[in-house]
PyMOL Python script that loads the backbone (N, CA, C, O; Angstrom):
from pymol import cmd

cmd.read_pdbstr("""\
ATOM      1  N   UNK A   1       1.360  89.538 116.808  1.00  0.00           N
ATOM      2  CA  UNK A   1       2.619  88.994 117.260  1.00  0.00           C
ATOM      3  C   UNK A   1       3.718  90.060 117.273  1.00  0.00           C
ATOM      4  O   UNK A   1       4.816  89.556 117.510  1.00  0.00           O
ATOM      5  N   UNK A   2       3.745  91.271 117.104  1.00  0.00           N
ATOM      6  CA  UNK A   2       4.633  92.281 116.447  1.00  0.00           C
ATOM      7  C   UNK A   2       4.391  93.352 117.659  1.00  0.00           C
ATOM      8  O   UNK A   2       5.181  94.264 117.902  1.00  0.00           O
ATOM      9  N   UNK A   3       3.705  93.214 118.071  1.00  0.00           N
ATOM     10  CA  UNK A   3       3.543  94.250 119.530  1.00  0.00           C
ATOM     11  C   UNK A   3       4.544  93.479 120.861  1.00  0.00           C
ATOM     12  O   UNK A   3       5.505  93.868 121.526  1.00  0.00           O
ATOM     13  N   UNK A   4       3.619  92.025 120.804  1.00  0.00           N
ATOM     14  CA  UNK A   4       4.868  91.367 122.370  1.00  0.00           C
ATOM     15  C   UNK A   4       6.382  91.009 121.718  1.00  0.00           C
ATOM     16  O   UNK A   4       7.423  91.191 122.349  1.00  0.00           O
ATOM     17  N   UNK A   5       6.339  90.589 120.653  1.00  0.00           N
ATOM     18  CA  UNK A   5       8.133  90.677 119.956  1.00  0.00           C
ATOM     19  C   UNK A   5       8.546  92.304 120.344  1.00  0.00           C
ATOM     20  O   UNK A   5       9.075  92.504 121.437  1.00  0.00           O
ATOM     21  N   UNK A   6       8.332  93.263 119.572  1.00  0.00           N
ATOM     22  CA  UNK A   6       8.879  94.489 120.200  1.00  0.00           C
ATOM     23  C   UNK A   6       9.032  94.456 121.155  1.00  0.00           C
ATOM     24  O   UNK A   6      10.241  94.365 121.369  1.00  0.00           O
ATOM     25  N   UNK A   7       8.131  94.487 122.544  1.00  0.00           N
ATOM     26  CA  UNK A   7       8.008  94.596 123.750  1.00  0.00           C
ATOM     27  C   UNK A   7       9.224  93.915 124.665  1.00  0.00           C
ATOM     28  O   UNK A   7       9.786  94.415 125.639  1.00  0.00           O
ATOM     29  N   UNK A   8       9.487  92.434 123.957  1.00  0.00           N
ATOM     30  CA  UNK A   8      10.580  91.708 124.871  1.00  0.00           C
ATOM     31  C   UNK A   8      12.084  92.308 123.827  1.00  0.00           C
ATOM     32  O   UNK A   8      13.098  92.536 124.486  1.00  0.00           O
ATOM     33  N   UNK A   9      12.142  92.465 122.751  1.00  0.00           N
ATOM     34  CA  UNK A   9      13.440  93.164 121.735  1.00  0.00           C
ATOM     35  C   UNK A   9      13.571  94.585 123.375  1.00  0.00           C
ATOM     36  O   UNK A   9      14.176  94.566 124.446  1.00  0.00           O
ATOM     37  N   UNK A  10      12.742  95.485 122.770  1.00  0.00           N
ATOM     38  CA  UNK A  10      13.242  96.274 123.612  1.00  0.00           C
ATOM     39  C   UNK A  10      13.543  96.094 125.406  1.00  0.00           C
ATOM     40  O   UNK A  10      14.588  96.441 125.957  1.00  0.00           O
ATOM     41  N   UNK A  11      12.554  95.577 125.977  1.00  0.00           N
ATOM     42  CA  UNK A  11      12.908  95.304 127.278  1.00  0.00           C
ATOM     43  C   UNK A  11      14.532  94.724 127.122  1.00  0.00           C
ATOM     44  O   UNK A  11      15.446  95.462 127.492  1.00  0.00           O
ATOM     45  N   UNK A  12      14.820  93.411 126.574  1.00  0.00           N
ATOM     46  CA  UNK A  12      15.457  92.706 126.755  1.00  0.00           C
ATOM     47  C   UNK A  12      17.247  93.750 126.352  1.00  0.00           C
ATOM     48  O   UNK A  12      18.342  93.807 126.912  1.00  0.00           O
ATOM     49  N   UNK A  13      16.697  94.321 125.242  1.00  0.00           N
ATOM     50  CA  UNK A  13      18.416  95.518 125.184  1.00  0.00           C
ATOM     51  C   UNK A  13      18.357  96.610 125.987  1.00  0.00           C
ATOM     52  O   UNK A  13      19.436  97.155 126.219  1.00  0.00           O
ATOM     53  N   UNK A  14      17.343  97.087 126.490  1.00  0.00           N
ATOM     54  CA  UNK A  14      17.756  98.079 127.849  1.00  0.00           C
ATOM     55  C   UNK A  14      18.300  97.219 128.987  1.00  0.00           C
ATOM     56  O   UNK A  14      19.139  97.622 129.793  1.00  0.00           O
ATOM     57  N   UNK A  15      17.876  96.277 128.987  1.00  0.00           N
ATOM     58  CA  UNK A  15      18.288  95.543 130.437  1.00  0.00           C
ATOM     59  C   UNK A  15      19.884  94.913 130.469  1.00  0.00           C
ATOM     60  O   UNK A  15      20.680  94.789 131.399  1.00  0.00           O
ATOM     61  N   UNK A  16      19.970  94.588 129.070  1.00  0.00           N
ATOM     62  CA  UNK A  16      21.150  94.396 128.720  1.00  0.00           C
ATOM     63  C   UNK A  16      22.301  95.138 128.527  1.00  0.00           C
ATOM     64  O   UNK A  16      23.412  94.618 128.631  1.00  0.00           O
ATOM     65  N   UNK A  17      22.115  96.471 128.215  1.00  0.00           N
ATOM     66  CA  UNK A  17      22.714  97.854 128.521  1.00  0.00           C
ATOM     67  C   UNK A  17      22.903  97.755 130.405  1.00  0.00           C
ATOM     68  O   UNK A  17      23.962  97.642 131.023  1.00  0.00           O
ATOM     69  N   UNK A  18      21.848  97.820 130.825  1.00  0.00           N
ATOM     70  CA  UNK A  18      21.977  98.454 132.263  1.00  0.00           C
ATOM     71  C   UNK A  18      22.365  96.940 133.311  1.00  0.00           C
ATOM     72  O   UNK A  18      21.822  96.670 134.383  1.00  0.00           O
ATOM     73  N   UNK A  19      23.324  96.222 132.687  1.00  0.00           N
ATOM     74  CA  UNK A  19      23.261  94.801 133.504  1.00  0.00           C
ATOM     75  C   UNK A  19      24.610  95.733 134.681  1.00  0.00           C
ATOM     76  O   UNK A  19      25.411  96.554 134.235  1.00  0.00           O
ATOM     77  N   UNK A  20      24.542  95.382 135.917  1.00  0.00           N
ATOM     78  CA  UNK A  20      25.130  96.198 136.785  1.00  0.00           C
ATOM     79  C   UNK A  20      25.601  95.115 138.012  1.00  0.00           C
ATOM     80  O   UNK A  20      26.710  95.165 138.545  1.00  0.00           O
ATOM     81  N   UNK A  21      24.493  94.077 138.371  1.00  0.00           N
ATOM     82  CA  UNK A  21      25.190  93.330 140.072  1.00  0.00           C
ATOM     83  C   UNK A  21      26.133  92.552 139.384  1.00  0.00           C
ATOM     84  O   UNK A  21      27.351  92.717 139.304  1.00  0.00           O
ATOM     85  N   UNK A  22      25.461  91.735 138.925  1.00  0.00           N
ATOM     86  CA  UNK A  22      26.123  90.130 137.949  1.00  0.00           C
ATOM     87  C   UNK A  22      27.630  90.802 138.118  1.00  0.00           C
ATOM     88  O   UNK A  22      28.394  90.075 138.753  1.00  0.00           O
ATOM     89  N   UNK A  23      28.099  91.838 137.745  1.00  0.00           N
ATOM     90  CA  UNK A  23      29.658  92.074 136.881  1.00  0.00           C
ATOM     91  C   UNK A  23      30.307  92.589 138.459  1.00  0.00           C
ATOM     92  O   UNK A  23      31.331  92.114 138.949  1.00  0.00           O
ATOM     93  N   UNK A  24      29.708  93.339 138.908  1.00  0.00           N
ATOM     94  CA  UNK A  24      30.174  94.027 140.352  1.00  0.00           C
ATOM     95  C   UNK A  24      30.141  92.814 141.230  1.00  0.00           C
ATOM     96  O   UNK A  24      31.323  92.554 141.453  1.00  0.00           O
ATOM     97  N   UNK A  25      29.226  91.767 141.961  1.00  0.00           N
ATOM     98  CA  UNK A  25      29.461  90.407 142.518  1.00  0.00           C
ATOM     99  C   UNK A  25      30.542  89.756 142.532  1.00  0.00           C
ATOM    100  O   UNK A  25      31.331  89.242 143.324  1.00  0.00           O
ATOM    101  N   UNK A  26      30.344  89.941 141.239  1.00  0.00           N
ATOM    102  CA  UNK A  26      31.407  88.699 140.673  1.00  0.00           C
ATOM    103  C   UNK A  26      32.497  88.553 140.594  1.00  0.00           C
ATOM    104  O   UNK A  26      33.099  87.614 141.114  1.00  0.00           O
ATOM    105  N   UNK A  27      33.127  89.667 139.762  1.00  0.00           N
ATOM    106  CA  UNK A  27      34.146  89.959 138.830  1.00  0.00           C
ATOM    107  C   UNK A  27      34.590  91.067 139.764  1.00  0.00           C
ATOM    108  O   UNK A  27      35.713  91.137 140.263  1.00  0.00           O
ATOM    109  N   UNK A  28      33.657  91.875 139.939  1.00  0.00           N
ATOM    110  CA  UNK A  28      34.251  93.422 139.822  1.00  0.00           C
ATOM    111  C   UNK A  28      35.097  94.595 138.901  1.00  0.00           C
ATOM    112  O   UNK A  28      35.587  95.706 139.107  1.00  0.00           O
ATOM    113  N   UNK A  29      34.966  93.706 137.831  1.00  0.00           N
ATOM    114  CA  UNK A  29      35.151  94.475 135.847  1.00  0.00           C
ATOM    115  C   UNK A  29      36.245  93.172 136.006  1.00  0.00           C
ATOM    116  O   UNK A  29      37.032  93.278 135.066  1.00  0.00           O
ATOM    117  N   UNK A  30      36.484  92.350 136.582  1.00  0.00           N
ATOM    118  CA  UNK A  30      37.408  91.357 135.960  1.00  0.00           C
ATOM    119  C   UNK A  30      38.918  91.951 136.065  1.00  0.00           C
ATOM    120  O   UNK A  30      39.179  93.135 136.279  1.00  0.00           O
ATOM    121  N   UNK A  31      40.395  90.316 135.768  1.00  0.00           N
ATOM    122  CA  UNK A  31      41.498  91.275 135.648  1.00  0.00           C
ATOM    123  C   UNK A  31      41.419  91.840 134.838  1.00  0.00           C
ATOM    124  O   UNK A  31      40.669  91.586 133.895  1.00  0.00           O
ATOM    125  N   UNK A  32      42.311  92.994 134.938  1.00  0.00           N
ATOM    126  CA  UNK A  32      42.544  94.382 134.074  1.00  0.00           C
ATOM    127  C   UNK A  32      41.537  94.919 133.366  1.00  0.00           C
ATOM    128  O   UNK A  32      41.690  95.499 132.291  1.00  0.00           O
ATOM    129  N   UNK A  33      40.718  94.787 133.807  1.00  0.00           N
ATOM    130  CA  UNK A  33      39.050  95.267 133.178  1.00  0.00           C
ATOM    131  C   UNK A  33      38.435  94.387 132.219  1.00  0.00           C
ATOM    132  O   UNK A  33      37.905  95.083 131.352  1.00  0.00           O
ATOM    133  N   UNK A  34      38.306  93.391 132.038  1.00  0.00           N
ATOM    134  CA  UNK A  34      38.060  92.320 131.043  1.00  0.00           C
ATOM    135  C   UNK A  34      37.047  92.119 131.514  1.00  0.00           C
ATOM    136  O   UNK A  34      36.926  90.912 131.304  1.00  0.00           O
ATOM    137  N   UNK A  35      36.133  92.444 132.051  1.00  0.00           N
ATOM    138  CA  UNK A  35      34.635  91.979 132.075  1.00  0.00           C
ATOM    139  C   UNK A  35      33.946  93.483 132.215  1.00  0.00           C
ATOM    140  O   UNK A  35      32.757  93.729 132.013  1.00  0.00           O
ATOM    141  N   UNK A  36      34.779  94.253 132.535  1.00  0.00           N
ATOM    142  CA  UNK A  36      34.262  95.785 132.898  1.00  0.00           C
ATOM    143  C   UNK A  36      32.816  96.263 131.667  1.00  0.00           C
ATOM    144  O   UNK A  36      32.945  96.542 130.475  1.00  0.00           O
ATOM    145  N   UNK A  37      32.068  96.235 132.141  1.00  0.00           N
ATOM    146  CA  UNK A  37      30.713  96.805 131.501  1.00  0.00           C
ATOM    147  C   UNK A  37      30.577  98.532 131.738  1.00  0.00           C
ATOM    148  O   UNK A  37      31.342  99.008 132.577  1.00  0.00           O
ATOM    149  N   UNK A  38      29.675  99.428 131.059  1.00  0.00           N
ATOM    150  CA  UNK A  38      29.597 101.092 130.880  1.00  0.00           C
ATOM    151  C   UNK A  38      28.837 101.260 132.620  1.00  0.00           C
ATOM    152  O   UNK A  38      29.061 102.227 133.348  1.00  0.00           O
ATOM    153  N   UNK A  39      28.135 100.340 132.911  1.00  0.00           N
ATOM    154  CA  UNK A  39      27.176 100.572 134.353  1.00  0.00           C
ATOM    155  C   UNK A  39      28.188 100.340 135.304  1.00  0.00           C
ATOM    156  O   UNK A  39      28.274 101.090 136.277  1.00  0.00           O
ATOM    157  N   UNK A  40      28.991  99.367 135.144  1.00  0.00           N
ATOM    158  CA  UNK A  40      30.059  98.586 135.886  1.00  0.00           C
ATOM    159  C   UNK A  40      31.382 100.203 136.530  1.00  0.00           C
ATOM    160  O   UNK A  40      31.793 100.546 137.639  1.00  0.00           O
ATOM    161  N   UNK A  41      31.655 100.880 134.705  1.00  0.00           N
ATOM    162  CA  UNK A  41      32.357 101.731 134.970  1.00  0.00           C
ATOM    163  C   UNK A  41      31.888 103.144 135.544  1.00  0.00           C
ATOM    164  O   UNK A  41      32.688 103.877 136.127  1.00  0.00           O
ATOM    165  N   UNK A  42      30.710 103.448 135.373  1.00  0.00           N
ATOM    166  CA  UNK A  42      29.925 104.515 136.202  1.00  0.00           C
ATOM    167  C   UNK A  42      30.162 104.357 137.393  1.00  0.00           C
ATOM    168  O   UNK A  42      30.986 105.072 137.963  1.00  0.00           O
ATOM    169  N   UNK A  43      29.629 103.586 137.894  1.00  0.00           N
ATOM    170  CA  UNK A  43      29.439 103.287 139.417  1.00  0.00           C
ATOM    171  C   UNK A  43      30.670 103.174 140.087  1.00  0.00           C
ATOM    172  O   UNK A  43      30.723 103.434 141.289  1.00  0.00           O
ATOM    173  N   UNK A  44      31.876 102.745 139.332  1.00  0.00           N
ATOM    174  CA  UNK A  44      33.694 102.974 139.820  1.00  0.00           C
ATOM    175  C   UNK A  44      33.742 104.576 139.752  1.00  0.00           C
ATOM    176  O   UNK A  44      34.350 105.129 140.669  1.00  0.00           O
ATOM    177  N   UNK A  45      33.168 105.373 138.764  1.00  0.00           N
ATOM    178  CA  UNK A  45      33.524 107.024 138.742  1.00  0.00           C
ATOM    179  C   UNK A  45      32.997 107.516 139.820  1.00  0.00           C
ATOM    180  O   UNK A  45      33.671 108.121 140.654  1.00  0.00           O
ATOM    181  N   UNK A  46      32.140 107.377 139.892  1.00  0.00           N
ATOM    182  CA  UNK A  46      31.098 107.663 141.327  1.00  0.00           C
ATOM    183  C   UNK A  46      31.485 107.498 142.434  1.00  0.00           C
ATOM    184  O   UNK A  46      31.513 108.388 143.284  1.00  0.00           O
ATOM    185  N   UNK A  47      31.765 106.597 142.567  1.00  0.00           N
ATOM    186  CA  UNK A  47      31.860 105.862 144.433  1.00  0.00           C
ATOM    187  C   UNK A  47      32.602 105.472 144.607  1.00  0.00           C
ATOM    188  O   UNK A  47      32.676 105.443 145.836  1.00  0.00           O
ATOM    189  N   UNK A  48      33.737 104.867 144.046  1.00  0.00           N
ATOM    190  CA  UNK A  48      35.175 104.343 144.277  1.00  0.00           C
ATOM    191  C   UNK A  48      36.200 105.732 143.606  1.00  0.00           C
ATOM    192  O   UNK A  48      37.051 106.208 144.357  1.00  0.00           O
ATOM    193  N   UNK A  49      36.083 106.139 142.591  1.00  0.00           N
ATOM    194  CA  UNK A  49      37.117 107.233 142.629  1.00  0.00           C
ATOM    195  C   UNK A  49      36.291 109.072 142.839  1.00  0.00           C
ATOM    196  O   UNK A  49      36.826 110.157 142.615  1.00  0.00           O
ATOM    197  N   UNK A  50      35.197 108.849 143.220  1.00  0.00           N
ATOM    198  CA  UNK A  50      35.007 109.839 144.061  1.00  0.00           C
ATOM    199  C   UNK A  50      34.330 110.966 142.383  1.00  0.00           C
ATOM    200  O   UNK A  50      33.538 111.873 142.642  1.00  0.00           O
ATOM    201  N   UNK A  51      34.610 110.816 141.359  1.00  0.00           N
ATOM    202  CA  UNK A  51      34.042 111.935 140.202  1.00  0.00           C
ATOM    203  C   UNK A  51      32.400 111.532 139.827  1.00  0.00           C
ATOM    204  O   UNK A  51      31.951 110.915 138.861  1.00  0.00           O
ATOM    205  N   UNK A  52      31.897 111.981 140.688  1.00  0.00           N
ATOM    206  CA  UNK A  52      30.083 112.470 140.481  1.00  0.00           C
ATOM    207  C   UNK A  52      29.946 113.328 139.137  1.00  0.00           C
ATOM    208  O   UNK A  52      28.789 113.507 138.757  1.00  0.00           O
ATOM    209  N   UNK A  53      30.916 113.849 138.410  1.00  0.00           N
ATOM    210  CA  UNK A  53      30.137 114.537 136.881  1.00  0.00           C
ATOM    211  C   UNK A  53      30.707 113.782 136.018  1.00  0.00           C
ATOM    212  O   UNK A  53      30.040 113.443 135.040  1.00  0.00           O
ATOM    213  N   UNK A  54      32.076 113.327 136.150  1.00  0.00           N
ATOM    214  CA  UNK A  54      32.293 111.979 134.912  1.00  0.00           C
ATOM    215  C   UNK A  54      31.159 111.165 135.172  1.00  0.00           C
ATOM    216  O   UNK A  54      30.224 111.443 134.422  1.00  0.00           O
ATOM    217  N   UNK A  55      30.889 110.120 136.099  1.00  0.00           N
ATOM    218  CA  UNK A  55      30.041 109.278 135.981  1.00  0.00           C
ATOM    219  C   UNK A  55      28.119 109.853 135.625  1.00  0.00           C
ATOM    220  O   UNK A  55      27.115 109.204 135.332  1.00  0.00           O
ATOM    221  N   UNK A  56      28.357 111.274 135.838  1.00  0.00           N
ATOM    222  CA  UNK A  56      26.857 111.508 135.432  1.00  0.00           C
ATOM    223  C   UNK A  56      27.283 111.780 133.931  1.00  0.00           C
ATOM    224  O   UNK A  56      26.748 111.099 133.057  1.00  0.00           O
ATOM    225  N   UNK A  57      27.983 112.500 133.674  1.00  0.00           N
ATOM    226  CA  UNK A  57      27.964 112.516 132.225  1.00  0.00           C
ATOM    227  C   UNK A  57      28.059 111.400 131.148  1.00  0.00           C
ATOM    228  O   UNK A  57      27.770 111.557 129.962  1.00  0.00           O
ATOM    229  N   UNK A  58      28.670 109.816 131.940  1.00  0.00           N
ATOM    230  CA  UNK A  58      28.545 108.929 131.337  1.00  0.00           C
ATOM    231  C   UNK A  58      27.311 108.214 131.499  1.00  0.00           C
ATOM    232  O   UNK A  58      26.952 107.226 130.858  1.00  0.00           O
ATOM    233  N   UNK A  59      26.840 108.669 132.203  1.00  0.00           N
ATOM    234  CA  UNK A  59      24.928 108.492 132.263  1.00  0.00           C
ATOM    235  C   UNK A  59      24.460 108.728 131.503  1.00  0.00           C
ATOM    236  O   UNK A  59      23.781 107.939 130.846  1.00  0.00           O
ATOM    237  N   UNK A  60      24.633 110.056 131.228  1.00  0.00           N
ATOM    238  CA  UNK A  60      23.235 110.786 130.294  1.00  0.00           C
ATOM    239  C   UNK A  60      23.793 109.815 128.498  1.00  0.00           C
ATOM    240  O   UNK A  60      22.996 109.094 127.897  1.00  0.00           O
ATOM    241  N   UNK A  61      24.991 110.025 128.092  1.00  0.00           N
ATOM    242  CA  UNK A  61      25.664 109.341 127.028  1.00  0.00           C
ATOM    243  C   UNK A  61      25.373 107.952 127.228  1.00  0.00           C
ATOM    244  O   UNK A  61      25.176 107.567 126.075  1.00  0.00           O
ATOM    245  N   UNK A  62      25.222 106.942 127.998  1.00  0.00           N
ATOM    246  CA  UNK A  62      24.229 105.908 128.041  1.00  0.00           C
ATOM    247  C   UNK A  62      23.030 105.772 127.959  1.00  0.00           C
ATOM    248  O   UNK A  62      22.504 104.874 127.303  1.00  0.00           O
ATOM    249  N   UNK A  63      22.174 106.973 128.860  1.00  0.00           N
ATOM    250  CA  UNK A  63      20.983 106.885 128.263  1.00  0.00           C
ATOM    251  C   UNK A  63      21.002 107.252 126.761  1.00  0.00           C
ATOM    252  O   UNK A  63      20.989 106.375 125.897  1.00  0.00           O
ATOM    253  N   UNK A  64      21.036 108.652 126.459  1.00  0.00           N
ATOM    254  CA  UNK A  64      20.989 108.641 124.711  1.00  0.00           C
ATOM    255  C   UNK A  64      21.036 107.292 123.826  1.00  0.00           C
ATOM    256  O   UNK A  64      20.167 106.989 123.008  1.00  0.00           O
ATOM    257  N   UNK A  65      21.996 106.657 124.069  1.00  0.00           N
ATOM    258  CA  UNK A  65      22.543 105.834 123.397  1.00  0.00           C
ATOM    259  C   UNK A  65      21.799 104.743 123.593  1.00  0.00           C
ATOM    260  O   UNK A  65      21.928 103.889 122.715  1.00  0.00           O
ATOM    261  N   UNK A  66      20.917 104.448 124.635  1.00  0.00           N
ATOM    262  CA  UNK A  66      19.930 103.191 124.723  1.00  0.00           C
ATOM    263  C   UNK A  66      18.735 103.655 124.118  1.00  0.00           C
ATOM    264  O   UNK A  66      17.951 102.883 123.566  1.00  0.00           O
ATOM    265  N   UNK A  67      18.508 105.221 124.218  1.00  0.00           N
ATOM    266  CA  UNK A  67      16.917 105.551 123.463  1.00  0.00           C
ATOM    267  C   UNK A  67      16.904 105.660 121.927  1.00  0.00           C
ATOM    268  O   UNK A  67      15.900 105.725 121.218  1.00  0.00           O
ATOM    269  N   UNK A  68      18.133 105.669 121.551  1.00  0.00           N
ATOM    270  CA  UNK A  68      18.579 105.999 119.896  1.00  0.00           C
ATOM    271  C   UNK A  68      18.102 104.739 119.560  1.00  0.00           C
ATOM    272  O   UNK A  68      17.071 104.611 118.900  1.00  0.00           O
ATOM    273  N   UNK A  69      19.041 103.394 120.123  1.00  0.00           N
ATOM    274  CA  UNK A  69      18.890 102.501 119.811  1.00  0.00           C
ATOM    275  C   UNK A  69      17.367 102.035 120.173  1.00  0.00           C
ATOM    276  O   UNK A  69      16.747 101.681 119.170  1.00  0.00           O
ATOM    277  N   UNK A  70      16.781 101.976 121.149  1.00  0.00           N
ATOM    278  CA  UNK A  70      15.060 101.706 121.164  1.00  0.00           C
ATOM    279  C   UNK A  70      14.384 102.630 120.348  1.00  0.00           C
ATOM    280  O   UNK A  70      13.181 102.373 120.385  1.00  0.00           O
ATOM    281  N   UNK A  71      14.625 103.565 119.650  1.00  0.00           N
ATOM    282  CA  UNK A  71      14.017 104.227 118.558  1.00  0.00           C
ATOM    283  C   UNK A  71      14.045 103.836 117.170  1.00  0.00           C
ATOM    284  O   UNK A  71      13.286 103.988 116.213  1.00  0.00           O
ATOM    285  N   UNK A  72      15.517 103.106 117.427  1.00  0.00           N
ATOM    286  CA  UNK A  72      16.134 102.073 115.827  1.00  0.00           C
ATOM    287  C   UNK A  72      14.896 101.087 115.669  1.00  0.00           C
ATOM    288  O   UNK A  72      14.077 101.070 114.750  1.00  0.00           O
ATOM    289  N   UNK A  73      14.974 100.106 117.014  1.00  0.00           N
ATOM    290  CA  UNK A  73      14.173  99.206 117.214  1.00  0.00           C
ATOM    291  C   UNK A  73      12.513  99.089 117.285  1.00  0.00           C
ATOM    292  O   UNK A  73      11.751  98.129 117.181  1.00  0.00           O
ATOM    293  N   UNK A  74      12.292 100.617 117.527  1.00  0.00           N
ATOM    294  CA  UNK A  74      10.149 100.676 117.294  1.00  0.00           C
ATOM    295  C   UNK A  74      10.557 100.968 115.727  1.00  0.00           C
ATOM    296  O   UNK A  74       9.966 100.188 114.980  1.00  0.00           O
ATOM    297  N   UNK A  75      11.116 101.568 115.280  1.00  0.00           N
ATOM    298  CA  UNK A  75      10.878 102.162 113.721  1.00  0.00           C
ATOM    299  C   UNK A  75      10.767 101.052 112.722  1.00  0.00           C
ATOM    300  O   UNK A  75      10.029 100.981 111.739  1.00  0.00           O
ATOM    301  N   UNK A  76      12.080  99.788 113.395  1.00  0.00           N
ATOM    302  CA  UNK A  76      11.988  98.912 112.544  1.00  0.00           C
ATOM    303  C   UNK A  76      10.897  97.764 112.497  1.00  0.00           C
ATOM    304  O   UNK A  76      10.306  97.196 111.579  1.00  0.00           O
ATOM    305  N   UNK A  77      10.881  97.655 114.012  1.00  0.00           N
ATOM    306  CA  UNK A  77       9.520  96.576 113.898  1.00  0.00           C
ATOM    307  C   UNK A  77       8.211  97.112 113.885  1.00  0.00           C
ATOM    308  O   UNK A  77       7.228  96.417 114.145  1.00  0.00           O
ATOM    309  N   UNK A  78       8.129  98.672 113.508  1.00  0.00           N
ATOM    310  CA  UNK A  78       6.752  99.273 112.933  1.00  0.00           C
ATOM    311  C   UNK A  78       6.328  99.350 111.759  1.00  0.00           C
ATOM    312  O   UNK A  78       5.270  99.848 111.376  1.00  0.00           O
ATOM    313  N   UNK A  79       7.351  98.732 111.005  1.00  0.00           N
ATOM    314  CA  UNK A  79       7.149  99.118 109.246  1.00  0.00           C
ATOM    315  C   UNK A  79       6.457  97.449 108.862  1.00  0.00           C
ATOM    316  O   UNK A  79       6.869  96.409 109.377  1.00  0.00           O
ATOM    317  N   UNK A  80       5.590  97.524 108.075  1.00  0.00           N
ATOM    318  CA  UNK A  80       4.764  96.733 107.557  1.00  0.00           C
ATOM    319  C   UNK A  80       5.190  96.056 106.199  1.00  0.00           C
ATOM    320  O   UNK A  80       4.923  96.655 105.158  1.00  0.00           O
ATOM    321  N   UNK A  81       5.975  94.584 106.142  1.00  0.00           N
ATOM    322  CA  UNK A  81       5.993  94.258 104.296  1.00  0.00           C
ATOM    323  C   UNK A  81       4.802  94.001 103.859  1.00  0.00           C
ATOM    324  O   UNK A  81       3.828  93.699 104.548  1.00  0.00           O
ATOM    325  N   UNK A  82       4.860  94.130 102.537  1.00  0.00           N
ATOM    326  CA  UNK A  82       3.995  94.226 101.864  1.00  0.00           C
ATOM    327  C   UNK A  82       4.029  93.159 101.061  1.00  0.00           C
ATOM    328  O   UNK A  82       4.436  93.295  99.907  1.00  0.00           O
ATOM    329  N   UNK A  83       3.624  91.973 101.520  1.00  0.00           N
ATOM    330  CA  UNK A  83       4.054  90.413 100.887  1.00  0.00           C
ATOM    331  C   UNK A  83       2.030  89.660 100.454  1.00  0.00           C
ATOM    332  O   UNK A  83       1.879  88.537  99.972  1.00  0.00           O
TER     333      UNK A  83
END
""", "prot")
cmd.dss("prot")
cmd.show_as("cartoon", "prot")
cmd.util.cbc("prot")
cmd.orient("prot")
């Protein structure tokens, strides 16, 4: 049971990190940015105000930051109690 629990933990917080139409559809970060998500604000650096290395650099600092955390998440649901 500890292999498909991991499997949907992690799927389910990368996807949740990278949620991107839903907020752009919809909202478009909401007034005054109140719904604004990190994918939401990339894609404004990029293509609406025209800065291709802010928004890549807030890439790579998103990725890190999703593999740290999926590394939190195998370490913890790899350890075995001893009950």
């Amino acid at each position: 049971m500890r292999r498909p629990l991991t499997f949907v933990l992690v799927a389910d917080t990368v996807a949740n990190f990278l949620v991107f139409a839903p907020v752009n559809i919809l909202t478009r970060g909401g007034p005054q940015g109140s719904t604004d998500l990190i994918m939401n604000q990339i894609y404004t650096n990029a293509f609406v105000n025209g800065d291709p290395g802010s928004a890549g650099a807030a890439t790579v600092v998103l990725v890190a930051l999703v593999l740290a955390i999926v590394l939190v998440q195998f370490r913890l649901m790899g350890e075995r109690s001893e009950r």
